[in-house]
N, CA, C and O atoms as CSV, one atom per row, in Angstrom:
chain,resi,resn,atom,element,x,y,z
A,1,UNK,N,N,35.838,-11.453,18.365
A,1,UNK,CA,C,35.642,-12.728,17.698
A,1,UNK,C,C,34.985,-12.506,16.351
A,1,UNK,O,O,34.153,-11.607,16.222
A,2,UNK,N,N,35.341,-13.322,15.308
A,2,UNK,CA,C,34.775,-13.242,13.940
A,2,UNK,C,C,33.649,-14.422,14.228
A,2,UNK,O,O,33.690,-15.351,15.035
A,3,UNK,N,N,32.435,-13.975,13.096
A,3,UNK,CA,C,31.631,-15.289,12.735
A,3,UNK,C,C,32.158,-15.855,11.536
A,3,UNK,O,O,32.262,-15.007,10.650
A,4,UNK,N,N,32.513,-16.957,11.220
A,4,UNK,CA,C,32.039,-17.137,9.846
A,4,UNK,C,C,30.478,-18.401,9.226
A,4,UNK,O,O,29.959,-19.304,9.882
A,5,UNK,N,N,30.216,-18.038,8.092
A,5,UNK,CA,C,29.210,-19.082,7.963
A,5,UNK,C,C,29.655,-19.635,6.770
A,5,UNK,O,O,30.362,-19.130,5.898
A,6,UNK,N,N,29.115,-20.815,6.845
A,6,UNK,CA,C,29.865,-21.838,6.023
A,6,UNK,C,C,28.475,-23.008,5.927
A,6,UNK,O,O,27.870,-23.532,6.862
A,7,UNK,N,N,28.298,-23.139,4.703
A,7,UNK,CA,C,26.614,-24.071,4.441
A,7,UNK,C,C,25.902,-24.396,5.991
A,7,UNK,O,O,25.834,-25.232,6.892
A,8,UNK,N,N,25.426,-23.025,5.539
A,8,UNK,CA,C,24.769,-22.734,7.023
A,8,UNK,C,C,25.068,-23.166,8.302
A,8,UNK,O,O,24.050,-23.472,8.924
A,9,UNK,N,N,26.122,-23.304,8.931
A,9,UNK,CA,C,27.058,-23.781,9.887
A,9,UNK,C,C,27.860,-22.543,10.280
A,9,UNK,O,O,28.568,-22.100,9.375
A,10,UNK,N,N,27.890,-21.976,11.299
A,10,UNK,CA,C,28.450,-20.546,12.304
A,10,UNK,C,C,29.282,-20.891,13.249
A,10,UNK,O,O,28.862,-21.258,14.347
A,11,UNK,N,N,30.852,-20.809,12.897
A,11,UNK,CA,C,31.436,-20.969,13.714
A,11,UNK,C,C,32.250,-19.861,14.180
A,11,UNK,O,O,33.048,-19.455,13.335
A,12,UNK,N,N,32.259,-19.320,15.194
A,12,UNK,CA,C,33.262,-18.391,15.978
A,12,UNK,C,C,34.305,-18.812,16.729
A,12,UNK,O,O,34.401,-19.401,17.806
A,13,UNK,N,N,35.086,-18.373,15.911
A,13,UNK,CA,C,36.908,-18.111,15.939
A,13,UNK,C,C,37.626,-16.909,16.028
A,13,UNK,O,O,37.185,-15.875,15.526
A,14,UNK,N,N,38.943,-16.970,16.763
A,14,UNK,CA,C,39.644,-15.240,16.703
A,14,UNK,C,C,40.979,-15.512,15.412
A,14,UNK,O,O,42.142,-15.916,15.441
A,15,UNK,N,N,39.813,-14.924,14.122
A,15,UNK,CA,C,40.214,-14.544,13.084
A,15,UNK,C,C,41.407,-15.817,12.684
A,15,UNK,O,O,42.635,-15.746,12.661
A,16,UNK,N,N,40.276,-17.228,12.326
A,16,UNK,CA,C,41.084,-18.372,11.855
A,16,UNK,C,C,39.680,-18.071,10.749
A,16,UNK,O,O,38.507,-17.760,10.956
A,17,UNK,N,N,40.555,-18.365,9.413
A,17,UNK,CA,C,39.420,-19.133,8.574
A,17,UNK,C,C,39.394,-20.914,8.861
A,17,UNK,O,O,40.355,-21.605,9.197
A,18,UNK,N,N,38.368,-21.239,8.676
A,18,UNK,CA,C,38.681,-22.750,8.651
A,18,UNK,C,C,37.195,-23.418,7.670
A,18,UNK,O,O,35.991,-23.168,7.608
A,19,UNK,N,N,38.222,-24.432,6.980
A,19,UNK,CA,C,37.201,-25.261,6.043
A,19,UNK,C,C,36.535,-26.512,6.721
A,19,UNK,O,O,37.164,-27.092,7.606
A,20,UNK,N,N,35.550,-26.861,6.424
A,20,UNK,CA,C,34.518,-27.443,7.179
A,20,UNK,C,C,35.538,-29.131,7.236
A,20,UNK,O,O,35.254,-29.226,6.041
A,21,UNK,N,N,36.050,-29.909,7.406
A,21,UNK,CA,C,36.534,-30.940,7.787
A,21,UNK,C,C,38.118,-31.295,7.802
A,21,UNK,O,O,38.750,-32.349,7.726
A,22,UNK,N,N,38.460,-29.946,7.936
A,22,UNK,CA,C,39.977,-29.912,7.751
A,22,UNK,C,C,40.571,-29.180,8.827
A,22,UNK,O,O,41.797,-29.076,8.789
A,23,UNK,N,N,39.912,-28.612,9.847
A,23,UNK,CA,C,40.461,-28.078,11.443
A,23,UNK,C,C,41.518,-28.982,11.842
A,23,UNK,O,O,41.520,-30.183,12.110
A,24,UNK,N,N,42.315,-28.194,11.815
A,24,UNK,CA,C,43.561,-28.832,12.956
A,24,UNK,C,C,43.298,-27.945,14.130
A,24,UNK,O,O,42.759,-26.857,14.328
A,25,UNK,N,N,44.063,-29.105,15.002
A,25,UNK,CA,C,44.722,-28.262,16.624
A,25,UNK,C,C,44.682,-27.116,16.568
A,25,UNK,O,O,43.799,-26.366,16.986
A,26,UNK,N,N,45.669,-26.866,16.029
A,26,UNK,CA,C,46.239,-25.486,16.017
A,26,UNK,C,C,45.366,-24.465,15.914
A,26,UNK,O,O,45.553,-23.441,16.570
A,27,UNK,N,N,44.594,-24.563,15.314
A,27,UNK,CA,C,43.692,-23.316,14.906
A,27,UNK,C,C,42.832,-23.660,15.949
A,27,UNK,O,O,41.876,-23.862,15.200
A,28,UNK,N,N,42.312,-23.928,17.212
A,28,UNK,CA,C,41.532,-23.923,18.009
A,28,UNK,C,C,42.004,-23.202,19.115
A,28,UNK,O,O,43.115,-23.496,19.557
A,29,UNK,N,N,41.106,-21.974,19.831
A,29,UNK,CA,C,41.310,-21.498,20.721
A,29,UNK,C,C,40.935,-22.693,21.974
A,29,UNK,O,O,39.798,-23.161,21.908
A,30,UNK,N,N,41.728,-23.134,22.960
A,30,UNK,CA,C,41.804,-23.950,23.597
A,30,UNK,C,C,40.693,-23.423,25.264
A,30,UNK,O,O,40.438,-24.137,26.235
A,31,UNK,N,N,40.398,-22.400,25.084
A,31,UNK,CA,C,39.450,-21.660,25.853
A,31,UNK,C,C,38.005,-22.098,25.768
A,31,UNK,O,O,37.136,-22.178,26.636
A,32,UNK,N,N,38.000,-22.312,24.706
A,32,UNK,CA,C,36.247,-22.120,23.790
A,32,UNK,C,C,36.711,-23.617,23.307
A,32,UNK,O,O,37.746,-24.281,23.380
A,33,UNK,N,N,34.732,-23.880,22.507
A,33,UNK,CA,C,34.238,-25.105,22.362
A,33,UNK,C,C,34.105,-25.009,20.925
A,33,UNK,O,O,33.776,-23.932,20.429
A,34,UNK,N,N,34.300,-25.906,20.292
A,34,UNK,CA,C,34.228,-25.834,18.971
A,34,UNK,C,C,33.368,-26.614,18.699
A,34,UNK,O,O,33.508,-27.617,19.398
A,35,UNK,N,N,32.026,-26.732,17.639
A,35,UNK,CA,C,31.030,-27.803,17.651
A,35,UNK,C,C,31.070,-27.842,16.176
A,35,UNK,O,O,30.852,-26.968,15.338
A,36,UNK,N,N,31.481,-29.356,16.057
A,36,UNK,CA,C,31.241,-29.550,14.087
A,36,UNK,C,C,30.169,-30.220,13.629
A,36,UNK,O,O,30.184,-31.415,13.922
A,37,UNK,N,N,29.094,-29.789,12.906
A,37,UNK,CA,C,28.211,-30.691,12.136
A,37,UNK,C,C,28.395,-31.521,12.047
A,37,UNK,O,O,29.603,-31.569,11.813
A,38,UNK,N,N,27.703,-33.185,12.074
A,38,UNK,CA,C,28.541,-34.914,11.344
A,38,UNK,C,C,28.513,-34.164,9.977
A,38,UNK,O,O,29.621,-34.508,9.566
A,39,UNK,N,N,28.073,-33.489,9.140
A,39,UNK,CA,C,27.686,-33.836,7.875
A,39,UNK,C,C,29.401,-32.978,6.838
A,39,UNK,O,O,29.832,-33.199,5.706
A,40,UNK,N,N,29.936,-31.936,8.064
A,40,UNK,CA,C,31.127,-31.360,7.497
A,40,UNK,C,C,32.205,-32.163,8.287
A,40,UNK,O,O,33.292,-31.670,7.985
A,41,UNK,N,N,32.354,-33.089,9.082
A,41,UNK,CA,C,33.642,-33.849,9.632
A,41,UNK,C,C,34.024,-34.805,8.664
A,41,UNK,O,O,33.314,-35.213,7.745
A,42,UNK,N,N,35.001,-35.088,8.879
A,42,UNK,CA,C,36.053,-35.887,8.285
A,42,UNK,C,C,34.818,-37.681,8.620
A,42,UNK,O,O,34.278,-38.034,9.668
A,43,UNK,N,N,34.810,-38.125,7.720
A,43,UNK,CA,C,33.888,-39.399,8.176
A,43,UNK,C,C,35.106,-40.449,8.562
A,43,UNK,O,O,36.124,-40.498,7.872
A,44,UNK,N,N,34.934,-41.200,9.607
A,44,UNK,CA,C,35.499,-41.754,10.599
A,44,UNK,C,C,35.698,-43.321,10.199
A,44,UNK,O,O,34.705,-44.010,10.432
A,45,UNK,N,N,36.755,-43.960,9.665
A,45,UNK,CA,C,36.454,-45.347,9.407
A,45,UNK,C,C,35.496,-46.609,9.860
A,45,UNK,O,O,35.536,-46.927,11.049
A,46,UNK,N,N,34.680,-47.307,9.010
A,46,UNK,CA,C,33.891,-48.458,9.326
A,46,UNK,C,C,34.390,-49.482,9.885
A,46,UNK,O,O,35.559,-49.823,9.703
A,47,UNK,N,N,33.367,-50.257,10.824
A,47,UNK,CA,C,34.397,-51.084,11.522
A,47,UNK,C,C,33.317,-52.479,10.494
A,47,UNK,O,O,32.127,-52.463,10.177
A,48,UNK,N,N,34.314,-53.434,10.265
A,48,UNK,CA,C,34.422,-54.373,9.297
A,48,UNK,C,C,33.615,-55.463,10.203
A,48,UNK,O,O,34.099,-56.087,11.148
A,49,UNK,N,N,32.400,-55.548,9.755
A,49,UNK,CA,C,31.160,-56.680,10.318
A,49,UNK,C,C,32.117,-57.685,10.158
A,49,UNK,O,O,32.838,-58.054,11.085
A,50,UNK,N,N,32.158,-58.150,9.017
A,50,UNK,CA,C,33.432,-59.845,8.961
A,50,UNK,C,C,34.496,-60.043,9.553
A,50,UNK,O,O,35.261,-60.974,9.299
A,51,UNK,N,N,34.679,-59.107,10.490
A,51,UNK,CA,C,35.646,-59.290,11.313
A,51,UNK,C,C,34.909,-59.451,12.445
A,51,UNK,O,O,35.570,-60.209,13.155
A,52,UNK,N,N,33.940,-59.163,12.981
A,52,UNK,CA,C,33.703,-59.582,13.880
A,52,UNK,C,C,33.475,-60.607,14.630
A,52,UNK,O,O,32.854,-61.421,13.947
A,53,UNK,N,N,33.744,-61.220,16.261
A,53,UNK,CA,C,33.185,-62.129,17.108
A,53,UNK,C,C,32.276,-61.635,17.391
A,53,UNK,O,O,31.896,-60.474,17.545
A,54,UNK,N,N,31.345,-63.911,17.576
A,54,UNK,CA,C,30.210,-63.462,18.232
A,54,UNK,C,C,29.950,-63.023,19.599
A,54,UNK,O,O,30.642,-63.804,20.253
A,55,UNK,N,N,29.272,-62.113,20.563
A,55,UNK,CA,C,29.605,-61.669,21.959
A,55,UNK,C,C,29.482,-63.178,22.510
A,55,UNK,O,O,28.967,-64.035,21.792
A,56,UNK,N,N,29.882,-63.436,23.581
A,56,UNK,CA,C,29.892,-64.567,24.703
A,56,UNK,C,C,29.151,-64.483,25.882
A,56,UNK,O,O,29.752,-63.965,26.823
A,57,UNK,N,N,28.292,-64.761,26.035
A,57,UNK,CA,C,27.063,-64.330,26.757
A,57,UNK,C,C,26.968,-65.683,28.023
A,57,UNK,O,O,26.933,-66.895,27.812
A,58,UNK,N,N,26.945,-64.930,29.375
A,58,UNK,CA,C,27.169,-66.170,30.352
A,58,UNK,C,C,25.471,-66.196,30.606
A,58,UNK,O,O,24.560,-65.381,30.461
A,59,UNK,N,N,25.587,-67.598,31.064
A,59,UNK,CA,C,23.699,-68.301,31.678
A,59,UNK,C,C,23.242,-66.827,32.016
A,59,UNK,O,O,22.390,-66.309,31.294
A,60,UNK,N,N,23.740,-66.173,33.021
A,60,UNK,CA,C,23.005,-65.208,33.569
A,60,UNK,C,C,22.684,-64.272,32.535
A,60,UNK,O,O,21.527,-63.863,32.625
A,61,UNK,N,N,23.162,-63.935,31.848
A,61,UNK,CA,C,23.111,-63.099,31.058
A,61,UNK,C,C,21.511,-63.325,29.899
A,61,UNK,O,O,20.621,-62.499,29.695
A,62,UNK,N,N,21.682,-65.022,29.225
A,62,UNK,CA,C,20.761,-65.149,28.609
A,62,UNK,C,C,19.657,-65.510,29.203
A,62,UNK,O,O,18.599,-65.348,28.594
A,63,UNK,N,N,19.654,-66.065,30.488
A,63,UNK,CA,C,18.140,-65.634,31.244
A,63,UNK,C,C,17.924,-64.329,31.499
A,63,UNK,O,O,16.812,-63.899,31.191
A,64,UNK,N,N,18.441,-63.837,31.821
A,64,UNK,CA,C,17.847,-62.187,31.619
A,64,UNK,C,C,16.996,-61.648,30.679
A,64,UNK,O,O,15.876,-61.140,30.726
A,65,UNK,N,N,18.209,-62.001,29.375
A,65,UNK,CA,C,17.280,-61.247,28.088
A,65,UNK,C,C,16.457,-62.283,27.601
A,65,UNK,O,O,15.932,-61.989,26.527
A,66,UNK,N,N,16.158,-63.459,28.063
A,66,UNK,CA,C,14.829,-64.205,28.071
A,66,UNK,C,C,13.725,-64.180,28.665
A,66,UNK,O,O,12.567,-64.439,28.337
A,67,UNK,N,N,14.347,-63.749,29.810
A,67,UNK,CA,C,12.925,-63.097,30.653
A,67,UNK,C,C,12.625,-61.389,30.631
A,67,UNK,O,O,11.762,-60.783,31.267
A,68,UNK,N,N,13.624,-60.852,29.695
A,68,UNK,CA,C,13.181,-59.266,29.383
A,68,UNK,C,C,11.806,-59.258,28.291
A,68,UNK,O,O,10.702,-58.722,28.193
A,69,UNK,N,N,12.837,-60.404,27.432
A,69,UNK,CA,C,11.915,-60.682,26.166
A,69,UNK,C,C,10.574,-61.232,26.404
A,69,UNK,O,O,9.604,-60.643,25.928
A,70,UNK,N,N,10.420,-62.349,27.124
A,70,UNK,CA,C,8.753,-62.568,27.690
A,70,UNK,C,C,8.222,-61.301,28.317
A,70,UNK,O,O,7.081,-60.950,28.018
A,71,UNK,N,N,8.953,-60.571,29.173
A,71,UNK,CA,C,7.982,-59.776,30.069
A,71,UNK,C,C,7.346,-58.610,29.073
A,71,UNK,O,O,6.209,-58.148,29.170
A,72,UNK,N,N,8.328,-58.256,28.115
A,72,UNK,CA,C,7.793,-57.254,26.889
A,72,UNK,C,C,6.859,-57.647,26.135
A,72,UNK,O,O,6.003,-56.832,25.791
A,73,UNK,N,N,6.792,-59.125,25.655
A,73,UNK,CA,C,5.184,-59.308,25.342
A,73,UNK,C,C,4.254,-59.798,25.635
A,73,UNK,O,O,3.266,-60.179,25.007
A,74,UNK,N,N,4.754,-59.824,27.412
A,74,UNK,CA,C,3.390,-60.092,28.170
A,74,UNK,C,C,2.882,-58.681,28.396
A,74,UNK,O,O,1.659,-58.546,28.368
A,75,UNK,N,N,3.632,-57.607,28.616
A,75,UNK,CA,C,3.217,-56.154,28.683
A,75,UNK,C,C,2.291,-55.613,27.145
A,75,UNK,O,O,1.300,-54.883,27.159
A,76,UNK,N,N,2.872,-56.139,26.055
A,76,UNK,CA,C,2.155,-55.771,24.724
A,76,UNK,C,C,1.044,-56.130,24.944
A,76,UNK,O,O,0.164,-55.275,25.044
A,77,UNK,N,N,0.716,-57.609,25.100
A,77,UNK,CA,C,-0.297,-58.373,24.989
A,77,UNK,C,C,-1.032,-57.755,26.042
A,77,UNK,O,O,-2.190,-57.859,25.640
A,78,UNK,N,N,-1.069,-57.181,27.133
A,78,UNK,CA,C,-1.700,-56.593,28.270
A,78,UNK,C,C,-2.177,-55.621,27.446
A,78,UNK,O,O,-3.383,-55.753,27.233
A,79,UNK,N,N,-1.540,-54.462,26.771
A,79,UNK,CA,C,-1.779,-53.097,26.648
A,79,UNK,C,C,-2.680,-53.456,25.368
A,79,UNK,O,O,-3.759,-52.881,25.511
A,80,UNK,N,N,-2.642,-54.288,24.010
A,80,UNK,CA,C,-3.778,-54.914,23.670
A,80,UNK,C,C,-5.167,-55.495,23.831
A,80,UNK,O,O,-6.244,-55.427,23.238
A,81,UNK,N,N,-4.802,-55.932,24.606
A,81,UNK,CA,C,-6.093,-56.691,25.662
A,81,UNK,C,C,-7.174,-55.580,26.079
A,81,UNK,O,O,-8.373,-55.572,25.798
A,82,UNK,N,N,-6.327,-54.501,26.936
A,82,UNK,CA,C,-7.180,-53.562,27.273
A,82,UNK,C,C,-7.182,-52.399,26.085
A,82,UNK,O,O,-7.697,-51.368,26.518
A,83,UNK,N,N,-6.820,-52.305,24.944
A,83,UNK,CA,C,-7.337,-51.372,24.151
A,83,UNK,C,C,-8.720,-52.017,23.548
A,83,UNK,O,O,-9.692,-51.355,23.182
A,84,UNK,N,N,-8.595,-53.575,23.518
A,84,UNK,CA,C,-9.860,-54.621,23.060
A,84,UNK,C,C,-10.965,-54.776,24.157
A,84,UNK,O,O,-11.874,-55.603,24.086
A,85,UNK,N,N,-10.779,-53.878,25.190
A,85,UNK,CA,C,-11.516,-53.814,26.143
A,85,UNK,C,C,-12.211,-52.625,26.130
A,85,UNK,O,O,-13.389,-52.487,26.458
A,86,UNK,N,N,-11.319,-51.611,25.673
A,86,UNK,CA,C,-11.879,-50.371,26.027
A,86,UNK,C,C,-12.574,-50.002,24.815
A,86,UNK,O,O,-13.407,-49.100,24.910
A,87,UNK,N,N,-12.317,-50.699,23.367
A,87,UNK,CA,C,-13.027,-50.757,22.389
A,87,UNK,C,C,-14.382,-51.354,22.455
A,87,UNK,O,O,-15.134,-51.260,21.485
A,88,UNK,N,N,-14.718,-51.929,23.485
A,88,UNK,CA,C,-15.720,-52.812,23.447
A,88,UNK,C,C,-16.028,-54.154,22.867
A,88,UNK,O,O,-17.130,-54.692,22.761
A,89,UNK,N,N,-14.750,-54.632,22.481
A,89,UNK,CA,C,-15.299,-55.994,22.140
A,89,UNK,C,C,-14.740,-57.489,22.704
A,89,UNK,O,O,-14.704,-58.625,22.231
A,90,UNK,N,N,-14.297,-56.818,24.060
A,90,UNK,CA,C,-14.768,-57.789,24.834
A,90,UNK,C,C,-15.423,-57.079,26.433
A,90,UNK,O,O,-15.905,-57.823,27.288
């Protein structure tokens, strides 16, 4: 197996050169794992916010994350309480 390095990125291949976001198929030994940096891949199309729907959320659903949401800052307000405790001023 060859190494090559490529902006500091080491990839081992049997004797493929390959440029950092331009790998095809072909050049992959189908044996072995190939791992690409995000920063040398091909960047992947955005998905278009203005296109989006809003999610549809059933009763159950928004009592849930209404009562997730209270119980998280009844837990804050707890873990406050007792740092104002253990500070001494109350």
């Amino acid at each position: 197996m060859s190494t090559t390095v490529m902006n500091e990125m080491t990839i081992e291949m049997k004797n493929v050169k390959v440029t950092p976001g331009f790998l095809k198929a072909k050049d992959i030994d189908m044996d072995s794992y190939l791992v690409v940096h995000p920063l040398f891949d091909v960047p992947e199309e955005k998905v278009d916010l203005n296109a989006a729907v809003p999610l549809v959320m059933s009763k159950s659903v928004k009592w849930s994350l209404i009562t997730l949401r209270a119980y998280l800052v009844i837990m804050v307000g707890l873990a406050f309480y007792r740092t104002l405790v253990l500070a001494g001023i109350f």
